[in-house]
N, C-alpha and C positions, 0 to 999 in steps of 0.2 A: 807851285800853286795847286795844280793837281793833286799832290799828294796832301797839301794842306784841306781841298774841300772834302778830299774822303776824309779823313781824320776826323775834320767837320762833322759830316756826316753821319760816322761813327758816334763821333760824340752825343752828337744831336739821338741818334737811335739811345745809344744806352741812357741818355738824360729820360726816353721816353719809357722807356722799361722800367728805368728806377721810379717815374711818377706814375706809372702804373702799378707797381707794384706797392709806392707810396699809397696810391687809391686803393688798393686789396687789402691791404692790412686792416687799416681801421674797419671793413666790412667783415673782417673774420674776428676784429676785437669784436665788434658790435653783435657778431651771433656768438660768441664765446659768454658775453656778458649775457644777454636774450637766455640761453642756453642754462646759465648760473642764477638766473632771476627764476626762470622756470621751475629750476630745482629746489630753489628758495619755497616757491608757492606750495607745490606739493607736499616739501616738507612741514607749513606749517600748516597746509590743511590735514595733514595727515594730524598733528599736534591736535588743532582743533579737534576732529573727531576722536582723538583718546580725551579731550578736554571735556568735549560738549556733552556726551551723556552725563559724568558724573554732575556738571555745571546744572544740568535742566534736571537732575534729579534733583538737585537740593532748591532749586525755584519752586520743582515740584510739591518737596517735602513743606516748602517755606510757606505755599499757596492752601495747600491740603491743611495745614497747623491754622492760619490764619482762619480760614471756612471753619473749621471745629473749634475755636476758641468764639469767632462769631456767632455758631449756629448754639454754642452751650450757654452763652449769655444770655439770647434770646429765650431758649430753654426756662432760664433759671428766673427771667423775668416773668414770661408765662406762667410758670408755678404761682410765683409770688402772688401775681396778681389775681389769679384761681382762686387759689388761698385766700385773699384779703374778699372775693368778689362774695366767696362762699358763706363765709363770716356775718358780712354786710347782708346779702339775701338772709340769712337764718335769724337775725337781730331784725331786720327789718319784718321779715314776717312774724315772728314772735311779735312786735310792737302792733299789727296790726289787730292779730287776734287781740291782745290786752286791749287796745283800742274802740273793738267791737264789744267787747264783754263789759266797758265799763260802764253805761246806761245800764245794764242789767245788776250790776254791784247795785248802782245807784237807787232803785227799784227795791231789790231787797232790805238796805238799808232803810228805805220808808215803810217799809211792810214790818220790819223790826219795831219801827219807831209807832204804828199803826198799832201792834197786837198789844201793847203796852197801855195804849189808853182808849183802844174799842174793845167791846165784849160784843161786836156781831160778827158768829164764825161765819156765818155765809158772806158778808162781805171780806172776809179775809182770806176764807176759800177761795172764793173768787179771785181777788188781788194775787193768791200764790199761782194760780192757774194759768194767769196771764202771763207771770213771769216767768212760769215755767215755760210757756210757748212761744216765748218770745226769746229767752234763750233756746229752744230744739230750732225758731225760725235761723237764726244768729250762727248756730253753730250749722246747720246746712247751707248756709251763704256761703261756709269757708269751705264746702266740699263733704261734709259728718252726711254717714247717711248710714241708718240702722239695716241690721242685716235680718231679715225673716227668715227665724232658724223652725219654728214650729210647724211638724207636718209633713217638712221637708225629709227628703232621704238623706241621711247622714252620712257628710264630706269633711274626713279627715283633716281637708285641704282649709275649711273655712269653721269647723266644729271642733271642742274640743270634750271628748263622751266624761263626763263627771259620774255618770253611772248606766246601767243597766237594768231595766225593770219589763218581765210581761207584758208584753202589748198588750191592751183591753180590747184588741181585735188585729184578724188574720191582716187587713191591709195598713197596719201601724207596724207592725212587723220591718227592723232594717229604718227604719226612721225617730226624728225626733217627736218624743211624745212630750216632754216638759221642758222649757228653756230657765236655766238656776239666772242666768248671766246673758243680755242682749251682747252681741256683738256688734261691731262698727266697719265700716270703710271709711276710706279720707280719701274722695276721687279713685274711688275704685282700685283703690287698696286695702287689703285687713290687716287693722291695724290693732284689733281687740278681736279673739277669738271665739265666737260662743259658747258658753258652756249651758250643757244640754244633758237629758236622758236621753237615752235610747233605748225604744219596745226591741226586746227580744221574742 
């Protein structure tokens, strides 16, 4: 009996070493696997970063393409509409002047129909006078405004010299003595040049 409880015994020990050592294995499979998972990561972050620049360059390229295909649309609409706006303002203002000048058509037209079957020049003098002032009033509403060239010191800039003649005095000298040609602005712009003499 003795000899059978060490045996026992023995047995009992090595049954505990073997289930120890049953319990150690799977913990060194488990960090061998841990260990192999880790290298796994690494490896594809590594992947990723030789992946991810060229990746976000072409998102990059894809984004930057897309902004310049938008931003040139826009462009070319803007044009357009410039373009069509320009058009529309210069037809539109054009209608406006025809618009203003056409009671003065009207005007002449009866002054035509007038000298035909009156013979009194002072009422027709008259009749033209009016309508001549009422056109200078007409076209100054749209901005026409005559330019006083006579007397003045003569400017390249708004004169243009048709001739040269003796001043009939020392302070006409450098200045316009005869205007051939009134000049004009449009809102304070020259838009007709004066032609003028100039005392030498």
């Amino acid at each position: 009996m003795p000899e059978n409880k060490e045996e026992a015994f023995d047995n009992a020990e090595n049954s505990a070493d073997l289930n120890d050592t049953a319990d150690l294995n799977p913990e060194t499979d488990n960090m061998e696997s841990q260990e192999e998972v880790t290298d796994r990561a690494e490896t594809l972050e590594e992947a990723q970063e030789k992946l991810d620049p060229l990746e976000m360059a072409k998102l990059e390229n894809a984004e930057l393409k897309d902004k310049y295909l938008r931003l040139y649309a826009d462009f070319e609409n803007f044009r357009r509409r410039t373009a069509k706006e320009k058009l529309e303002l210069l037809s539109t203002a054009n209608a406006d002047m025809v618009k203003a000048m056409l009671p003065i058509v009207d005007d002449f037209e009866r002054a035509n129909a007038s000298f035909e079957s009156s013979n009194n020049l002072e009422a027709l003098k008259e009749g033209v006078d009016l309508i001549s002032t009422k056109l200078i009033k007409t076209l100054e509403s749209k901005g026409l405004k005559p330019m006083v060239a006579k007397g003045e010191l003569f400017d390249a800039e708004i004169h243009d010299s048709v001739a040269q003649f003796p001043a009939p005095s020392e302070d006409l000298k450098g200045k316009v003595i005869d205007e051939v040609e009134k000049g004009y602005y449009l809102n304070d712009k020259v838009i007709r040049f004066a032609k003028v003499v100039v005392g030498s």
